[in-house]
C-alpha positions as CSV (number, residue, x, y, z in Angstrom):
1,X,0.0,0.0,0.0
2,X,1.6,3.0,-0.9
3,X,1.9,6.6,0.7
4,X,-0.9,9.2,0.0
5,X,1.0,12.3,-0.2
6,X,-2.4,14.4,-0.9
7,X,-4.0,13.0,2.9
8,X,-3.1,14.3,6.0
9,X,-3.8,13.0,9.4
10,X,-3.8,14.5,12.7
11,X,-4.4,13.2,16.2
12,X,-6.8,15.9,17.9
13,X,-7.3,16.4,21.7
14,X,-8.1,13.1,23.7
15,X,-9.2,10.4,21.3
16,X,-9.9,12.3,18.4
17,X,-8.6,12.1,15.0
18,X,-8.8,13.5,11.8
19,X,-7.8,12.7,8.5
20,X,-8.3,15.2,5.3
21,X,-7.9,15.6,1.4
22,X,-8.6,18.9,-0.3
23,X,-12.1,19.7,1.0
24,X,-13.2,16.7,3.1
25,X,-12.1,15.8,6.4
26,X,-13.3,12.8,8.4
27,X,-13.2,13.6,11.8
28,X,-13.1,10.6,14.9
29,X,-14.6,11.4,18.1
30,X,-13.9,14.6,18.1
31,X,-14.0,16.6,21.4
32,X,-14.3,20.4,22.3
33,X,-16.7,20.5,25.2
34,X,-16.2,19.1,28.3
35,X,-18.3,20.5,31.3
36,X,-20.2,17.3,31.1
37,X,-17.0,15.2,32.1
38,X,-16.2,17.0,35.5
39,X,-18.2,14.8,37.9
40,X,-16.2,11.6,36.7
41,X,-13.5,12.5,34.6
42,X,-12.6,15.4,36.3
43,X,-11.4,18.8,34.1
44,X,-8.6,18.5,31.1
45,X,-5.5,19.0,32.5
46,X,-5.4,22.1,29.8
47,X,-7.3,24.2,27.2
48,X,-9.2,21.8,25.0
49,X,-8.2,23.4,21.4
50,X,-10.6,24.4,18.6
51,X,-11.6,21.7,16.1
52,X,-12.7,24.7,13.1
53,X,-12.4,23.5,9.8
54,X,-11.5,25.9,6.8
55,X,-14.2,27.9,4.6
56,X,-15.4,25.2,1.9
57,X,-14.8,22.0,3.8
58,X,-16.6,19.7,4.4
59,X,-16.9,17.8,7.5
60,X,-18.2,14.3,8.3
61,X,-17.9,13.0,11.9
62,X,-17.5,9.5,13.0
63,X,-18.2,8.4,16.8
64,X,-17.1,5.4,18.4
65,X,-19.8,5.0,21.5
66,X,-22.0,7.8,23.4
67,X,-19.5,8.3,26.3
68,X,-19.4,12.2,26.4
69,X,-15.8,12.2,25.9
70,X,-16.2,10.3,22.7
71,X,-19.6,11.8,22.1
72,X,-19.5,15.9,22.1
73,X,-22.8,16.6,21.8
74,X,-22.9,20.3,21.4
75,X,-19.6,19.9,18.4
76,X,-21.8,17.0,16.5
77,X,-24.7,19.4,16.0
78,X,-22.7,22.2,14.6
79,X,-21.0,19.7,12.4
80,X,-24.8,17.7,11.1
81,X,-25.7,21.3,10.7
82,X,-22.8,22.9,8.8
83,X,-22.8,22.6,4.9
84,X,-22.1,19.2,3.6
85,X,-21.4,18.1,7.2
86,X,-22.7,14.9,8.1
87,X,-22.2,12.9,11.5
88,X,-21.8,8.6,11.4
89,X,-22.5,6.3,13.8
90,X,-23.6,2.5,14.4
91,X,-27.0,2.0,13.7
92,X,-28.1,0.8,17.1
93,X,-27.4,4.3,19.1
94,X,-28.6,6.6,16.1
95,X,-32.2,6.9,17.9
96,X,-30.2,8.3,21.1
97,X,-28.3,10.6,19.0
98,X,-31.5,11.8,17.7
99,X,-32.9,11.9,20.8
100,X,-30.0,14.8,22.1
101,X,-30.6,16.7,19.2
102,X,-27.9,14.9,16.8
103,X,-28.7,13.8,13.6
104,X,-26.6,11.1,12.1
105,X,-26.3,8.5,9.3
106,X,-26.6,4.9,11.2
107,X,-24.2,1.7,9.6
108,X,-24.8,-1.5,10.7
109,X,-21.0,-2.8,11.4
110,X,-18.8,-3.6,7.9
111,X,-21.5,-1.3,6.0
112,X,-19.3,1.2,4.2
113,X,-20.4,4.9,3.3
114,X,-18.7,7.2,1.1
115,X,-17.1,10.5,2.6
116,X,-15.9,12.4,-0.8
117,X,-12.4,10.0,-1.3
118,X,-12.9,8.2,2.2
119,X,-14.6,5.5,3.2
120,X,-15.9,5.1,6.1
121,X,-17.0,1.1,8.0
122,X,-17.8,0.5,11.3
123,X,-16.3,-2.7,12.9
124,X,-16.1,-4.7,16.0
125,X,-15.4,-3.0,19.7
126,X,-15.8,-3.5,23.0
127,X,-16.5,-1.7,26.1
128,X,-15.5,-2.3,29.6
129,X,-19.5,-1.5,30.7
130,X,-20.9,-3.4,28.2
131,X,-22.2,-0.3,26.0
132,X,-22.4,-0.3,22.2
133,X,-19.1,0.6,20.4
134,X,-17.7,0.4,17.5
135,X,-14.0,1.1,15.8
136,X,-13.8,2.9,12.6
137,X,-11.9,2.1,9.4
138,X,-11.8,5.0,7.3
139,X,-9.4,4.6,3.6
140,X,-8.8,6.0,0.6
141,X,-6.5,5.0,-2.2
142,X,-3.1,4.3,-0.3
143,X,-4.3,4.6,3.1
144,X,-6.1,2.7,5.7
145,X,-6.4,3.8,9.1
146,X,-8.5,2.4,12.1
147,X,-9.3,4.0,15.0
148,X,-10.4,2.4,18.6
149,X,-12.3,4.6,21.0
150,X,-11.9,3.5,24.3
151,X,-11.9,-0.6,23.9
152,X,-10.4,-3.1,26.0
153,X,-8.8,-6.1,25.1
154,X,-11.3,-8.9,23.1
155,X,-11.2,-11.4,20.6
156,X,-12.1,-9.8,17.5
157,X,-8.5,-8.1,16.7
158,X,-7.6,-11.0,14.7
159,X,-11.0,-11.5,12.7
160,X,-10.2,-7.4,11.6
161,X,-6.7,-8.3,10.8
162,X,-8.2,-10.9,8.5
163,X,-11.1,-9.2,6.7
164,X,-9.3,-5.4,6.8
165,X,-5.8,-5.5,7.5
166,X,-3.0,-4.2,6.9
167,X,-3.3,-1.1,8.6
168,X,-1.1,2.2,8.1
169,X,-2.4,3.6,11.2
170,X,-4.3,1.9,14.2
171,X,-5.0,4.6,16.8
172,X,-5.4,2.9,19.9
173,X,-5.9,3.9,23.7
174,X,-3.1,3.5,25.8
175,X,-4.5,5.0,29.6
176,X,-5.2,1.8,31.0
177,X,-8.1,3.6,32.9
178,X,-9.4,2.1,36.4
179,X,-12.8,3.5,37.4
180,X,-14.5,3.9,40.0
181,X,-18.7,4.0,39.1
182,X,-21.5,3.8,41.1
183,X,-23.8,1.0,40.3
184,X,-20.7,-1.4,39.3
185,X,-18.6,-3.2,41.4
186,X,-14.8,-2.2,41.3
187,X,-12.4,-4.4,40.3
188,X,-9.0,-4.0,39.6
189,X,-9.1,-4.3,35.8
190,X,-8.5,-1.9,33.5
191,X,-11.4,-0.2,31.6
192,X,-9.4,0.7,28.7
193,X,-6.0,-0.6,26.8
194,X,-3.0,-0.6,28.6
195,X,-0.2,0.4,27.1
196,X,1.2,-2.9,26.5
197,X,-2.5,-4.4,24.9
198,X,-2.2,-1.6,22.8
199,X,1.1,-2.9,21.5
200,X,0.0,-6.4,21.3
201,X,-3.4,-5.2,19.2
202,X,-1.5,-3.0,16.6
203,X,0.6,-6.7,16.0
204,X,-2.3,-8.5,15.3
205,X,-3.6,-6.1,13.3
206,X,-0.8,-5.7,11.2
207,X,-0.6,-1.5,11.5
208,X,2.5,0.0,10.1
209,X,2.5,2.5,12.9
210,X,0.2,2.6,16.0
211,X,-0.5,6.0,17.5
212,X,-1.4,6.5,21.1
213,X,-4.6,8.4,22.0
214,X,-6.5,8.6,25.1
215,X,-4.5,9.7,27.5
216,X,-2.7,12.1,29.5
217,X,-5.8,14.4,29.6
218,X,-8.1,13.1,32.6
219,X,-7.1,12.2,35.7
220,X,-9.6,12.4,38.4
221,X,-9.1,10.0,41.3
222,X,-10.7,7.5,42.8
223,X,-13.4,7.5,40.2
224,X,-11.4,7.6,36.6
225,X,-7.5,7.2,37.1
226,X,-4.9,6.5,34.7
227,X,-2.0,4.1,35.3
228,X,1.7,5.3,35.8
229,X,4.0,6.2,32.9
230,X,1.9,4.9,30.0
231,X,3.6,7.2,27.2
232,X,6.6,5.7,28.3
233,X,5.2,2.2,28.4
234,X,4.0,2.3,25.1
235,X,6.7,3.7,23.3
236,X,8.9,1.2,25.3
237,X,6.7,-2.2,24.7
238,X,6.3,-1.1,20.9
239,X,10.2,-0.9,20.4
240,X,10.6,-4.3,22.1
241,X,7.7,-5.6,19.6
242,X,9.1,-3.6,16.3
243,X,6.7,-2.0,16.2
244,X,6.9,1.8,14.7
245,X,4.7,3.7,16.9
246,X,4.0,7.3,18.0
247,X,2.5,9.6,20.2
248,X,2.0,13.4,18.8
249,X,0.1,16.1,20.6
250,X,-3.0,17.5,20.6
251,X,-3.6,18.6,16.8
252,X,0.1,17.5,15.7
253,X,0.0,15.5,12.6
254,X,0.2,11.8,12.3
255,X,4.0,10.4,11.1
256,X,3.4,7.4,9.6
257,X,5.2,4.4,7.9
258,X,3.8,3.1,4.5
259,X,2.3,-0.5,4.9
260,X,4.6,-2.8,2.6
């Protein structure tokens, strides 16, 4: 798979992502607003930067669950109601999303939809609650990315590897959350990728380059805490696995190896 020189990708603030080519960009659970995060995941340890798009483009949003950190309610309006904008999500949550005032384009899971040169598939996730999630694939000649919102480990990297891989770029979650929530019982697993899974699910799913996300934002003990070090850990278990992986700041672009 070669390089596409004319697409760029950025990671955004928290888990978000974008990737763009002249006047589309496909934006991943993107995030501006977070007032409705304090209670659990406490306030971003700084300013949560703009996510405007120039005059004459076009954006389509994708989100991964309904988790207001993955779901910014108040930014996925403006997008469904800017010109050409359009906001994506799995079929089973697109009532909800109506029901706060989103409108969105529901996919049942491998359902593509075309974004101008992207398109966009919903596929397999899993979440440490049990809610509906979903990871995106979004490609366009010479480029195949997939993005993770906040999944823990499960048994369906390998059946993506098979039916979508090789990846350029899986953005993955690397916090290895614990949480503390009323009305479940706390254990001492983690709700989200550790550092190391993260590692281990970009080998199975034969990515190029994994990029960390997810992280180093929230920090809010007892109730959502993030284990020790897990830049670090990453970077560390990825080298030890070959893998080429990277972790850019908020709204730096994405360097990334060509798949062979």
């Amino acid at each position: 798979m070669s390089s596409a020189a004319t697409v760029t990708v950025r990671r955004l603030a928290w888990a978000g992502v974008e990737v763009a080519a002249g006047d589309v960009r496909v934006v991943i659970d993107p995030l501006q607003n977070t007032a409705d995060l304090a209670g659990f995941q406490g306030m971003p340890r700084r300013p949560m930067p703009g996510i405007g798009a120039s005059p004459g483009v076009r954006t389509h949003a994708l989100i991964t669950h309904l988790h207001p950190d993955h779901c910014d309610r108040r930014l996925l309006t403006d997008i469904a109601g800017s010109e050409g904008g359009t906001v994506g999500c799995h079929a089973p949550i697109v009532d909800v999303l109506a029901g706060m005032g989103v409108t969105a384009t529901p996919q049942t899971l491998g359902e593509r939809r075309q974004l101008g040169p992207f398109t966009a598939l919903p596929v397999a996730s899993h979440d440490w609650r049990g809610d509906d999630q979903v990871a995106w694939i979004v490609e366009t000649a010479g480029l195949r990315v997939i993005h993770f919102g906040d999944t823990i480990w499960h048994g369906k990297w390998w059946q993506i590897a098979r039916d979508h891989g090789p990846f350029d770029v899986a953005f993955l979650p690397i916090a290895g959350v614990m949480t503390r929530r009323e009305g479940f019982t706390p254990t001492n697993q983690p709700a989200t990728l550790t550092p190391e899974q993260a590692v281990e699910a970009a080998v199975v799913l034969q990515a190029s380059t994994a990029c960390a996300i997810h992280y180093d934002l929230f920090n809010n003990p007892p109730y959502y805490t993030e284990q020790h070090d897990v830049r670090g850990r990453f970077l560390r278990a990825a080298q030890a696995r070959g893998i080429h992986a990277v972790a850019p700041g908020d709204g730096e672009p994405v360097p990334f190896a060509s798949a062979a």
